[in-house]
C-alpha positions as CSV (number, residue, x, y, z in Angstrom):
1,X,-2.9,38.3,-34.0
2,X,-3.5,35.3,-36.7
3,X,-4.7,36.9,-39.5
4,X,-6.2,34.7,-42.4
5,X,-6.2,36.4,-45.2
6,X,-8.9,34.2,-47.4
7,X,-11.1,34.8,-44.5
8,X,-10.5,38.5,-45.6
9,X,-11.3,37.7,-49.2
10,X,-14.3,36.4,-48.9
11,X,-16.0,39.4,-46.4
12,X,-17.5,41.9,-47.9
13,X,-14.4,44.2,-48.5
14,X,-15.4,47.3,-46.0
15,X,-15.5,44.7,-42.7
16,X,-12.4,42.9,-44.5
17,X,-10.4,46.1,-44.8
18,X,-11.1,47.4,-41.0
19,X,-10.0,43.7,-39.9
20,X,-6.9,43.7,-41.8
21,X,-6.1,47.2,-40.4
22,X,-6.8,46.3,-36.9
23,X,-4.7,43.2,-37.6
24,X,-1.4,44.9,-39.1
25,X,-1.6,47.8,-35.8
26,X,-2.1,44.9,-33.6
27,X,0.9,42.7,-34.7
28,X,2.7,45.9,-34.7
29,X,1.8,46.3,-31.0
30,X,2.2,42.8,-30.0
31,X,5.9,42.5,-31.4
32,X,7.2,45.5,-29.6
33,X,5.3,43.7,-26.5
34,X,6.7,40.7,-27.1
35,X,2.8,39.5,-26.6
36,X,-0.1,39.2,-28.9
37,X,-3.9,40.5,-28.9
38,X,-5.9,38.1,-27.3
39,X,-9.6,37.8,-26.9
40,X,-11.1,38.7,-23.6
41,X,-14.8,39.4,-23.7
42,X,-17.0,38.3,-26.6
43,X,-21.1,39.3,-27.4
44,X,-21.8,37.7,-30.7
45,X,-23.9,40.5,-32.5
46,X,-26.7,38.9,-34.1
47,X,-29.1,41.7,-35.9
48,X,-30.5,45.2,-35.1
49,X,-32.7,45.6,-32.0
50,X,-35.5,44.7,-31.0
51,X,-34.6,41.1,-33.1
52,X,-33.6,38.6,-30.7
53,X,-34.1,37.0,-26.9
54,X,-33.2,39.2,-24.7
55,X,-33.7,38.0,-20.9
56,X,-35.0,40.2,-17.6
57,X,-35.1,43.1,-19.8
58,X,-37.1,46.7,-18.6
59,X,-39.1,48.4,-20.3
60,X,-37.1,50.3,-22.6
61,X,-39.4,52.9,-24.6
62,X,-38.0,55.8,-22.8
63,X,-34.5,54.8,-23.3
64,X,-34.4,54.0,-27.2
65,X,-38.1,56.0,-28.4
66,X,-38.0,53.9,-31.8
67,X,-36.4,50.8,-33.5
68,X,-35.5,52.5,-36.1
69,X,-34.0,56.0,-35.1
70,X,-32.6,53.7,-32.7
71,X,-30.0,55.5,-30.3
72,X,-30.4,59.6,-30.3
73,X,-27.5,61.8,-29.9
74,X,-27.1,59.5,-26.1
75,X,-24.4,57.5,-24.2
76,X,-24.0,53.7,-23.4
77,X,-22.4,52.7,-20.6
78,X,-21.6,48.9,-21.0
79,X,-20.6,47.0,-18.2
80,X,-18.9,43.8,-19.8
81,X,-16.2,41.2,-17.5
82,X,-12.9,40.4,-19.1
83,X,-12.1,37.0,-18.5
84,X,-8.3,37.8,-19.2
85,X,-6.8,41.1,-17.9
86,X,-3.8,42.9,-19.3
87,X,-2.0,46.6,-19.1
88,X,-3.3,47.5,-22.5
89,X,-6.5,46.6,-24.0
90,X,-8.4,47.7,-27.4
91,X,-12.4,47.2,-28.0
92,X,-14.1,46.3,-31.5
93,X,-17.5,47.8,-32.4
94,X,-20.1,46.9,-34.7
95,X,-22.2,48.1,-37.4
96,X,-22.5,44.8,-38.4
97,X,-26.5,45.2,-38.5
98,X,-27.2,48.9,-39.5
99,X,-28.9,49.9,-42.7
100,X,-26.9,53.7,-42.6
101,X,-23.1,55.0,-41.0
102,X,-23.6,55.1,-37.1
103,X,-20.7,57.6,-35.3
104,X,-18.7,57.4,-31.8
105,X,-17.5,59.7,-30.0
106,X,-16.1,60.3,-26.2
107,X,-15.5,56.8,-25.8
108,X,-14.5,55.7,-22.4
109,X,-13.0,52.7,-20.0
110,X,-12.9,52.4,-16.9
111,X,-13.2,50.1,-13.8
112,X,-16.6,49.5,-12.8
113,X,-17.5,50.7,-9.1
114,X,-21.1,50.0,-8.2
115,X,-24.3,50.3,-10.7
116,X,-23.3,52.5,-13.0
117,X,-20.5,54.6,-11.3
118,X,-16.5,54.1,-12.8
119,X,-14.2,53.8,-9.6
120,X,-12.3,56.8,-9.8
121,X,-9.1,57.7,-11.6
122,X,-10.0,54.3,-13.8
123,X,-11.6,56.1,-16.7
124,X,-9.8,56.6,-19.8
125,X,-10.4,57.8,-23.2
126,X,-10.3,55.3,-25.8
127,X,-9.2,56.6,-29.8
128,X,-9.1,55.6,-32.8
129,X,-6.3,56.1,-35.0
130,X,-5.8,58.7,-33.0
131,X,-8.5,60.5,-32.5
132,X,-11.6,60.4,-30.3
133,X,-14.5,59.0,-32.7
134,X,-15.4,57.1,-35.9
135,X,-18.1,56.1,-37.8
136,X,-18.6,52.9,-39.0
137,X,-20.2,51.5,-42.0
138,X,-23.6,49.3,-42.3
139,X,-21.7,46.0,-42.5
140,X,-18.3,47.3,-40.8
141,X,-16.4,46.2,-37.5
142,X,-13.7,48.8,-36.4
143,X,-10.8,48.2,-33.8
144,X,-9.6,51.0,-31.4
145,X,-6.4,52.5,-30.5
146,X,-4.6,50.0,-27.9
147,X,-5.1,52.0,-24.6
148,X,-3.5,52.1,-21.3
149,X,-5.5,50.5,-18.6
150,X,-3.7,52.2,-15.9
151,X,-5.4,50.2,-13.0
152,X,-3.9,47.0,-14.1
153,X,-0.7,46.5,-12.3
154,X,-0.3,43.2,-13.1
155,X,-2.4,40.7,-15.3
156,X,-1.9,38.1,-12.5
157,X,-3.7,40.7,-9.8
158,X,-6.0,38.8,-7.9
159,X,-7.8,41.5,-6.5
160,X,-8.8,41.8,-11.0
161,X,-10.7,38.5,-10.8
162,X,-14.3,38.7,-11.5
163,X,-14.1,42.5,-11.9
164,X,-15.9,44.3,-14.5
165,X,-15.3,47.3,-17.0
166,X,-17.4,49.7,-17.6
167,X,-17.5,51.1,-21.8
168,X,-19.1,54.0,-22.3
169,X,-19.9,56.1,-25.6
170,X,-22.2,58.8,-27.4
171,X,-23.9,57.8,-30.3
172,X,-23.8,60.8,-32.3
173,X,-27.2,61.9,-34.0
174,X,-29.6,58.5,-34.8
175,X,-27.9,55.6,-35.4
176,X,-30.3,53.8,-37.3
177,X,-31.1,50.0,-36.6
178,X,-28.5,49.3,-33.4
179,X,-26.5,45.8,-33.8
180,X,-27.0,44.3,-30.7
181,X,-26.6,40.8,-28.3
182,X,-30.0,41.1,-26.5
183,X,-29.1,38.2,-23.9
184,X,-26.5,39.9,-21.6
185,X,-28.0,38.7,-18.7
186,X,-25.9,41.8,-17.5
187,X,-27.6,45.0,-16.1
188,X,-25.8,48.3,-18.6
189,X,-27.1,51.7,-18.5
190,X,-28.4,54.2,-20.8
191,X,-28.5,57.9,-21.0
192,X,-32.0,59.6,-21.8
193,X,-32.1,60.4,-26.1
194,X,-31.2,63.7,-27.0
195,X,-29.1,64.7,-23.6
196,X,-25.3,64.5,-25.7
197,X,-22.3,62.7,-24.1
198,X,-21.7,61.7,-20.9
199,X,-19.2,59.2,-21.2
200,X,-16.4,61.1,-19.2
201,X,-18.3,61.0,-15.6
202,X,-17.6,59.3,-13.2
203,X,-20.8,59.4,-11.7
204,X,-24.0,57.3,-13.2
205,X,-26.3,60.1,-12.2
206,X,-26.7,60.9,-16.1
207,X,-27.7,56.8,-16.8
208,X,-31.5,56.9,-15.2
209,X,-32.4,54.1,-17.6
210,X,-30.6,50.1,-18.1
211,X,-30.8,47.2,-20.1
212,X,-29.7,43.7,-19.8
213,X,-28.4,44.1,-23.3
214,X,-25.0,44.7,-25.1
215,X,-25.1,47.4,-28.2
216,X,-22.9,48.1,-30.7
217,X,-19.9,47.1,-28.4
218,X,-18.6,43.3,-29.3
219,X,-15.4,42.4,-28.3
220,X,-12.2,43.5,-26.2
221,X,-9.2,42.0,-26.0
222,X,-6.0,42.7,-24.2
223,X,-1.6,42.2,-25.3
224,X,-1.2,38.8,-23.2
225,X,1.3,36.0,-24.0
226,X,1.8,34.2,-26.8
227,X,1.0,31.2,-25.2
228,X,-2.0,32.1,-24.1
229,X,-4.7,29.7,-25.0
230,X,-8.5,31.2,-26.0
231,X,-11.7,29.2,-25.3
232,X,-14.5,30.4,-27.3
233,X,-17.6,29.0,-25.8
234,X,-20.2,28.5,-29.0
235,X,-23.9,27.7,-29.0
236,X,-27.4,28.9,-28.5
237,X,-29.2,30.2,-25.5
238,X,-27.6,27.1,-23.3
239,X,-24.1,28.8,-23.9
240,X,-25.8,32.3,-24.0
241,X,-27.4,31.7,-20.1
242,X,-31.2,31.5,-20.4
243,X,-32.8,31.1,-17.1
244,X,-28.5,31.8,-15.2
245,X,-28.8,34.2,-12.6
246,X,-28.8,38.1,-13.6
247,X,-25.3,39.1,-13.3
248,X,-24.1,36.3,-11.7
249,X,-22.0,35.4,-13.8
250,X,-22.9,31.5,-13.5
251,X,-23.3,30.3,-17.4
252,X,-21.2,27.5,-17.9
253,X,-18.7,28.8,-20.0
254,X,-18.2,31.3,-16.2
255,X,-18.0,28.0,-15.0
256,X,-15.7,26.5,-17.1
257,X,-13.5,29.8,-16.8
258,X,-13.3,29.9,-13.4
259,X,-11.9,25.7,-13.1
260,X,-9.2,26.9,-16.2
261,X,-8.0,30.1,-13.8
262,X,-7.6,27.5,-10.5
263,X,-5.8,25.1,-12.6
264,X,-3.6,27.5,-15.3
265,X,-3.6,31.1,-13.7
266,X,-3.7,33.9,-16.3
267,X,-2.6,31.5,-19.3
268,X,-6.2,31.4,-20.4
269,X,-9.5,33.4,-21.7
270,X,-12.9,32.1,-22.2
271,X,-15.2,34.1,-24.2
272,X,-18.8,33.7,-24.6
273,X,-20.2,33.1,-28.7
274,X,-23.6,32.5,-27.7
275,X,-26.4,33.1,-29.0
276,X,-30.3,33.0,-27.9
277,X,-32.3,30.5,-31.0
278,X,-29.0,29.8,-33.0
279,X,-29.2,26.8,-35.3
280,X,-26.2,25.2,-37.0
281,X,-28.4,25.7,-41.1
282,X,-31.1,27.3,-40.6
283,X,-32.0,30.0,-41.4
284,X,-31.4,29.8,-45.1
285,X,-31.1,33.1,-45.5
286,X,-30.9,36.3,-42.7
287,X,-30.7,40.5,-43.5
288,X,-30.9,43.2,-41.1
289,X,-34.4,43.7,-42.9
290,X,-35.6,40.8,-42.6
291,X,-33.9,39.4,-39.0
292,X,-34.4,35.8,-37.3
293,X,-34.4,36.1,-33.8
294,X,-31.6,33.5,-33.4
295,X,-29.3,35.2,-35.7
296,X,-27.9,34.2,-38.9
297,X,-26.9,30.1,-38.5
298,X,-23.6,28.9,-36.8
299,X,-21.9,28.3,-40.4
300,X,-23.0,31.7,-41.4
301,X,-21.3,33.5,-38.5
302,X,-18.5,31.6,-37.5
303,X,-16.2,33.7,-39.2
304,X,-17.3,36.7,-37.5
305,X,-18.0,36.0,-34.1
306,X,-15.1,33.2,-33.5
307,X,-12.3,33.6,-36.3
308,X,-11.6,36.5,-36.5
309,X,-11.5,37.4,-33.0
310,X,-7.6,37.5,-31.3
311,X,-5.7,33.8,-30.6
312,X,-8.4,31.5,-30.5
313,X,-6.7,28.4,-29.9
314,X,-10.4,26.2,-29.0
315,X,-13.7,26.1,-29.8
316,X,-16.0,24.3,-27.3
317,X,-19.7,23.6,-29.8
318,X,-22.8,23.0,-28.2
319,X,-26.0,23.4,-30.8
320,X,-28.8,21.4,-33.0
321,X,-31.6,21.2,-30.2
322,X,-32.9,24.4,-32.2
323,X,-32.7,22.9,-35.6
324,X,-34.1,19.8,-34.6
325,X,-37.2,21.5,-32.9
326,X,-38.0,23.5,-36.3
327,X,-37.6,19.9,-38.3
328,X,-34.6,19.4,-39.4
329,X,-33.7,16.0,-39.3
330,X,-30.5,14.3,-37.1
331,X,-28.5,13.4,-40.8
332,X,-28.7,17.4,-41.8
333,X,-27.3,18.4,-38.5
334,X,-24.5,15.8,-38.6
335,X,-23.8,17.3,-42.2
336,X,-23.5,20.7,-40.6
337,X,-21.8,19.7,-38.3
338,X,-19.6,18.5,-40.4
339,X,-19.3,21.3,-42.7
340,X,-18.8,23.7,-39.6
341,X,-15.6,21.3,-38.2
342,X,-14.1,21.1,-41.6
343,X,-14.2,25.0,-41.6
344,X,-12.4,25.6,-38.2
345,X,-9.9,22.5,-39.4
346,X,-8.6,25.3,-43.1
347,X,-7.7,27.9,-40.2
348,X,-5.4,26.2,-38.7
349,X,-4.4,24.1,-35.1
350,X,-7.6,25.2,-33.6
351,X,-9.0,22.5,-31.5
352,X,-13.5,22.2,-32.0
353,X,-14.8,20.1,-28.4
354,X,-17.9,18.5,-29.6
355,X,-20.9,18.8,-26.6
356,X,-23.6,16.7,-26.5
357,X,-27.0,18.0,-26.7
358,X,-28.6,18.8,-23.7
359,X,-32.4,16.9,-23.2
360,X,-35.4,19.0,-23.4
361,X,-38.0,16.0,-22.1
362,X,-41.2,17.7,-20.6
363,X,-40.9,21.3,-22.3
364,X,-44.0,23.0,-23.9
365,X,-42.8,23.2,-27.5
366,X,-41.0,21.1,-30.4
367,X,-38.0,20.9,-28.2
368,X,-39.9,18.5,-25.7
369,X,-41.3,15.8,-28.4
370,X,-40.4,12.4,-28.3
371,X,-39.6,12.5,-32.1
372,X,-37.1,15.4,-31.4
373,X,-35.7,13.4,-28.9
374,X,-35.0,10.8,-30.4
375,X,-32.9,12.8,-33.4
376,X,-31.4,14.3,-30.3
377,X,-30.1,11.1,-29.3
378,X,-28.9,10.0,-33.0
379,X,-27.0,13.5,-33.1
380,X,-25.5,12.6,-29.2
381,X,-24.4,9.3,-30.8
382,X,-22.5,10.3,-33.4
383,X,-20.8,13.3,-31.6
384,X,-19.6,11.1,-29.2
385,X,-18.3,7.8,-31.5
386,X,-17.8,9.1,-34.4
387,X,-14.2,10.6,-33.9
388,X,-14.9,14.2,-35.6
389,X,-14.5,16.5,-32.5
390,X,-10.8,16.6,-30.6
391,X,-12.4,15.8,-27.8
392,X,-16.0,15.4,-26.2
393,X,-18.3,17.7,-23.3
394,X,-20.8,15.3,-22.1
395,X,-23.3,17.6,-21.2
396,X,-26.1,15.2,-21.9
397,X,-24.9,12.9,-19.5
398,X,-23.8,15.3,-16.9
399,X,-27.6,17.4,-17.1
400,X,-30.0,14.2,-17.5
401,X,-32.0,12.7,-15.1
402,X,-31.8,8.7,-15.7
403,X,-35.0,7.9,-14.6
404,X,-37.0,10.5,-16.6
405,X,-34.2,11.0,-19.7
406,X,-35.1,14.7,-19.0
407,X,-33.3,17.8,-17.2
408,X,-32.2,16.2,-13.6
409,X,-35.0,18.1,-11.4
410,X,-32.5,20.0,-9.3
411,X,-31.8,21.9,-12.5
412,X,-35.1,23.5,-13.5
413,X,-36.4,26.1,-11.5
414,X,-35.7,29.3,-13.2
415,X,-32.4,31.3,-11.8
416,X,-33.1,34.6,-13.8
417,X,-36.7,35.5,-12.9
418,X,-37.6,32.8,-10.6
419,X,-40.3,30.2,-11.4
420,X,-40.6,26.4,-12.2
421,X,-38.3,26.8,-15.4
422,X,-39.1,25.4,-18.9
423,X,-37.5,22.1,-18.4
424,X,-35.3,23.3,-21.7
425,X,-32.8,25.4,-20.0
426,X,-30.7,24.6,-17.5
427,X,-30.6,26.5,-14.0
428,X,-27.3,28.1,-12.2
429,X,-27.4,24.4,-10.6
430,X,-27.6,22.5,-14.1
431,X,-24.6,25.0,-15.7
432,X,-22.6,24.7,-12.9
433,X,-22.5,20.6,-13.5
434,X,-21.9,21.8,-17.7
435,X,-19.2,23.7,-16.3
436,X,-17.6,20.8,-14.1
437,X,-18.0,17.9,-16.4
438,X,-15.5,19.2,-19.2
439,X,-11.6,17.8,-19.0
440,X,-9.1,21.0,-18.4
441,X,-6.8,18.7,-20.0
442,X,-8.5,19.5,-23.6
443,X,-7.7,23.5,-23.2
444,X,-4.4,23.4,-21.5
445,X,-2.8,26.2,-22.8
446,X,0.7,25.0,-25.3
447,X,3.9,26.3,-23.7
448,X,5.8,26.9,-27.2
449,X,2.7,28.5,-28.8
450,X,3.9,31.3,-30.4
């Protein structure tokens, strides 16, 4: 795992230490492998519930009774898709959010069956150094134990692809605020408050409620080899999947995974750093007491939700429709972008694919101006000309109707919820041409990376 160790310096010290510990385990583990950690699944936390855009989500008062008791002596079970499977895996949660210590225990993995059930014989306790709970600090991220994924015969299994995991854990007592990624776009259940843990059933007849939301849980990755390239998909709600179909896996980085599996096998991960309302600046300032639905901005989190997680080798950037649409002007978003590029350049030979901003012509809001518009298309110009990014995703060109200079009309109609669509976001149509229109060639993973 590459481990920077300014990055560390610069955390507060409590999220630096776990990272470093999680690091030195994991190199240990990876060099009597003869592999390294690698990212496989990714939900950029991005504030404590009910903060954020959340998507097809039920009602959830009888599932979590307050916002700020949060979770109640209950159990999650998370269903989450690896895009890279391996024999041993490890997950990362996150108290990245909470205002007090929020504890773990009877933490499970196993194979998703159907719903909520675990296919069975697939579920297996997850530790952490060595025992079976932890609590984690307001402001921490803690790493498991590597653990055995005794289903996976073989990385390369076909019969893996597309599969899911389901995580489960009991929240012991209140947790407080819960960190969170509301946008899932992924049905998870929930136990009832106050009925203890239920994580080691394989049944889901103790999850009556679900969500379309990921809590507490935001990453896993797996040992793979060295050479394994990672493609961390970053953005706003067009990389996080507004109006994609409800578990259909269909956002564009899915897309873009599946074309990199056909052409390189299991050499490759893409993980998902979305995030519902992101901006690139703004805002100036976030706390958990005082939360932005979009998160903190891009150059605030990059750290967190893309460098420090396992072998990222690319970064594929789509944002500023969000800061342009609250005012900010093209020049400022060039600078961030900017200031963002030059970042991800002082960790190393990690390659940033600059995307072009997708058109928002015709939608009820900022996004849909003709003065936002045209900013949009300054920004577009200079990401593709002006030689910054390693390469260029047209998704402007690949989305845009010529006629109109708006969302081609075959991409609207909302895949989530059904509907006409906002003319903002595109459809499963409009991410499967995102997904198509970016060269493989960029991402091929290195054969001497080590």
């Amino acid at each position: 795992m590459r481990q920077n160790h300014s990055f560390l310096l610069n955390m507060p010290w409590a999220i630096a230490l776990a990272l470093l510990i999680g690091g030195v385990l994991g190199a240990n583990e990876a060099q009597a492998q003869g592999s390294k950690w690698m990212a496989s699944w990714a939900a950029s936390a991005h504030g404590p519930y009910p903060s954020g855009n959340a998507s097809a989500q039920p009602v959830l008062q009888f599932a979590i009774e307050s916002a700020e008791t949060g979770a109640n002596d209950q159990t999650f079970r998370l269903i989450i898709r690896p895009d890279l499977w391996g024999r041993r895996g490890r997950l990362r949660f996150s108290n990245a959010f909470g205002r007090q210590p929020v504890t773990f225990d009877d933490v499970f993995i196993g194979l998703q069956g159907s719903a909520g059930n675990i296919a069975g014989g697939t579920n297996s306790r997850v530790r952490f150094s060595g025992k079976p709970g932890i609590t984690i600090q307001p402001g921490q991220v803690a790493y498991s134990d590597a653990v055995n994924l005794s289903f996976v015969k073989s990385a390369n299994d076909p019969l893996l692809s597309g599969r899911k995991l389901a995580v489960s854990f009991h929240v012991v007592g209140s947790s407080g605020p819960m960190t969170w990624h509301a946008k899932a776009l992924q049905t998870s259940y929930l136990t009832a408050p106050r009925v203890g843990s239920h994580g080691s059933e394989e049944s889901d007849a103790s999850f009556p409620f679900t969500t379309t939301s990921w809590f507490f849980l935001d990453a896993f990755e797996v040992m793979a080899p060295a050479d394994t390239a990672v493609v961390a998909c970053f953005g706003d709600s067009i990389t996080d999947g507004t109006l994609s179909t409800l578990n259909g896996d269909d956002r564009w980085p899915d897309v873009l995974a599946r074309r990199l599996h056909a052409a390189y096998g299991n050499r490759v991960s893409v993980i998902n750093a979305g995030i519902g309302g992101n901006q690139i600046t703004g805002p100036a300032s976030y706390s958990a007491s005082a939360p932005f639905a979009g998160g903190p901005s891009a150059l605030d989190r990059l750290e967190r939700d893309v460098m420090s997680l396992s072998g990222v080798t690319h970064i594929i950037w789509l944002e500023g429709i969000n800061d342009l649409s609250r005012g900010a002007s093209a020049e400022s978003v060039i600078a961030g972008m900017q200031k963002l590029t030059q970042r991800v350049r002082a960790h190393g030979n990690i390659k940033i694919i600059g995307a072009t901003i997708t058109s928002g012509v015709g939608y009820n809001g900022p996004a849909g101006t003709a003065e936002v518009n045209a900013h949009r298309q300054t920004v577009n110009k200079f990401i593709r000309t002006s030689g910054l990014f390693d390469g260029i995703a047209d998704f402007d060109a690949a989305t845009a109707d010529p006629q109109t200079g708006g969302l081609r009309a075959a991409f609207q109609p909302n895949s989530t919820i059904g509907g006409a669509g906002d003319k903002l976001h595109p459809n499963r149509a409009g991410y499967q041409a995102m997904g198509n229109a970016i060269d493989l060639t960029l991402l091929a993973p290195h054969p001497n990376r080590k």
